[in-house]
C-alpha positions as CSV (number, residue, x, y, z in Angstrom):
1,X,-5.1,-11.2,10.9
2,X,-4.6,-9.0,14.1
3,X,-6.0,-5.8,15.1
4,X,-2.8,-4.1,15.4
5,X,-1.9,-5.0,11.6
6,X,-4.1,-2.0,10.7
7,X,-1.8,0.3,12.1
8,X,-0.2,1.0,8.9
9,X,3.8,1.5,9.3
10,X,6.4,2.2,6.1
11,X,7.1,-1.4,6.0
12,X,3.2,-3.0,6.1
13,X,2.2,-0.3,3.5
14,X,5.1,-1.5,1.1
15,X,4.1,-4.9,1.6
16,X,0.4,-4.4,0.9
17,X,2.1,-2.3,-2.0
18,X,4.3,-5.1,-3.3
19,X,1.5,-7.8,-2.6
20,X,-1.1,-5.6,-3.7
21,X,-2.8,-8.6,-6.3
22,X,-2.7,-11.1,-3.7
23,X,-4.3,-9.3,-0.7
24,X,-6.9,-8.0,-2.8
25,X,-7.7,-11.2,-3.9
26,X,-8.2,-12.6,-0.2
27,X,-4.7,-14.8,0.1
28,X,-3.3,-14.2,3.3
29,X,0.0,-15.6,4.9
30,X,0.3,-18.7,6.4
31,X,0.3,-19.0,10.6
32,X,1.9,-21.4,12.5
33,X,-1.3,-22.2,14.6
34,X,-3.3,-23.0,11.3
35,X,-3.2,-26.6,11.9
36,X,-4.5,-26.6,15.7
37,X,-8.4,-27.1,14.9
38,X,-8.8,-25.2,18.4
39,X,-7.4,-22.1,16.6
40,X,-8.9,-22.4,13.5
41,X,-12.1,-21.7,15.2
42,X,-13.8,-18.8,14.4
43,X,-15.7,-17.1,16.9
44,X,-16.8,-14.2,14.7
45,X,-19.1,-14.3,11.0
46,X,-16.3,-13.4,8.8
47,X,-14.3,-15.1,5.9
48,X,-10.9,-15.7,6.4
49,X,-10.4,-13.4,3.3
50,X,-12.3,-10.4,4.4
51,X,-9.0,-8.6,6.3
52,X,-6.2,-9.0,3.5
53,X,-9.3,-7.2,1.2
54,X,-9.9,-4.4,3.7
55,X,-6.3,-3.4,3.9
56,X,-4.9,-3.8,0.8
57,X,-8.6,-1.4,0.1
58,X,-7.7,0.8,2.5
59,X,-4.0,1.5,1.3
60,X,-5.2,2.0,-2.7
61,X,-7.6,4.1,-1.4
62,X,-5.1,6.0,0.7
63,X,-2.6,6.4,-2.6
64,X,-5.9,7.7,-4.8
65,X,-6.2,10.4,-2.5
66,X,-2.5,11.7,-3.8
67,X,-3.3,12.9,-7.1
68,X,-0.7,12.2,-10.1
69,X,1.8,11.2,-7.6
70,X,-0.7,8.4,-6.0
71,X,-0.8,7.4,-10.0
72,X,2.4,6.6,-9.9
73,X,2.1,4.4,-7.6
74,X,-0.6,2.8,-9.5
75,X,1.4,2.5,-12.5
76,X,4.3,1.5,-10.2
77,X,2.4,-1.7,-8.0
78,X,-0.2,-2.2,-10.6
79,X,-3.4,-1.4,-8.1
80,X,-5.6,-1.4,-11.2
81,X,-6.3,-5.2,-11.3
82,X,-6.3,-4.9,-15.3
83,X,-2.5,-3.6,-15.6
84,X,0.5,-5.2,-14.4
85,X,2.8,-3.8,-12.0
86,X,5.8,-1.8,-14.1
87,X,9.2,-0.9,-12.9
88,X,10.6,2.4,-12.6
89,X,12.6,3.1,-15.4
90,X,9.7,2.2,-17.5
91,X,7.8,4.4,-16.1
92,X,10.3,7.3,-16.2
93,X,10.6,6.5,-20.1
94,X,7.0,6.8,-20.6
95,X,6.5,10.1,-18.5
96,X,9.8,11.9,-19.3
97,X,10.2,12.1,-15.7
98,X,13.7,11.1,-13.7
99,X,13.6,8.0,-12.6
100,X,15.2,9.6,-8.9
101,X,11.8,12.0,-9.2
102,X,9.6,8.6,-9.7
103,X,11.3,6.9,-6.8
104,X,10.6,10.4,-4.5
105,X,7.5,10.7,-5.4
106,X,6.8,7.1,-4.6
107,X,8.2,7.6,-1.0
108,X,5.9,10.7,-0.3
109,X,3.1,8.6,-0.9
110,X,4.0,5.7,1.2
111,X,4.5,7.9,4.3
112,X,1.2,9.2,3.4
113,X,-0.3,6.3,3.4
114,X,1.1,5.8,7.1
115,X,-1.4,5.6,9.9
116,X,-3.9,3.7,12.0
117,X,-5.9,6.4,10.6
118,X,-6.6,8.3,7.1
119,X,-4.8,11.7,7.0
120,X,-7.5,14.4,7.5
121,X,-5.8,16.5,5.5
122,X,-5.4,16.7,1.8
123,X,-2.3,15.9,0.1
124,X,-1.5,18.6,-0.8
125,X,-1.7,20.4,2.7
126,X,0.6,17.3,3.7
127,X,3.4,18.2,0.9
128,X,3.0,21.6,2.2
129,X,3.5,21.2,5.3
130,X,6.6,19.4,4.9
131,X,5.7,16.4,6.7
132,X,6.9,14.6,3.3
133,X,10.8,14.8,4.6
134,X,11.8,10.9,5.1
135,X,14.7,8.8,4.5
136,X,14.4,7.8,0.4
137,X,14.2,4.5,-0.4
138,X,15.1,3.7,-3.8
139,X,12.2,1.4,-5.3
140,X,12.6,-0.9,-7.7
């Protein structure tokens, strides 16, 4: 994987989101130059596995950092390896929340989870600070 891959836009974290089990696991998309043995060369000590681990690491620690929000988006993607990945009304049932609050609350966390860097700030300062105020994208 690239460099610039780590700067972490909406639609990379929702894809580490959404292949959360995968990229932890060390799978990583097919390139087009993976049959040229001049590009399969390596000239660095590291597995082919070791960037899809970092960053789908780096986003679940990004979303634990957001409190009972950020565990909704556990609950949502299933980033504990042991659970599977539930939908939103399910977890609105189960939490007597809105599904509409579920799918917000989701969205605040995956702009927080945007960066090449980890906010400095607390969540909580972020919500605060209104820097929350996207477009909403209905997850499901």
């Amino acid at each position: 994987m690239q460099d610039d891959l780590w700067k972490l836009d909406y639609d990379t974290v929702l894809m580490v989101l959404n292949y959360y089990h995968d990229l932890s696991t060390g799978a990583q998309p097919e390139h087009p130059n993976d049959n040229n043995p001049e590009c399969s060369k390596s000239r660095i000590a590291h597995g082919p596995y070791e960037n899809p681990c970092m960053l789908a690491a780096e986003v679940a620690r990004r979303v634990r950092r957001c409190g009972f929000d950020g565990y909704l988006v556990e609950e949502r993607y299933g980033l504990n390896l042991m659970a599977r990945p539930k939908q939103t009304e399910q977890i609105a049932a189960e939490r007597g929340l809105p599904e509409l609050d579920i799918c917000k609350r989701i969205n605040r966390v995956t702009w927080y989870c945007v960066g090449r860097k980890a906010k400095t700030e607390t969540y909580c300062q972020w919500l605060r600070d209104k820097k929350y105020r996207r477009k909403l994208v209905i997850i499901r």
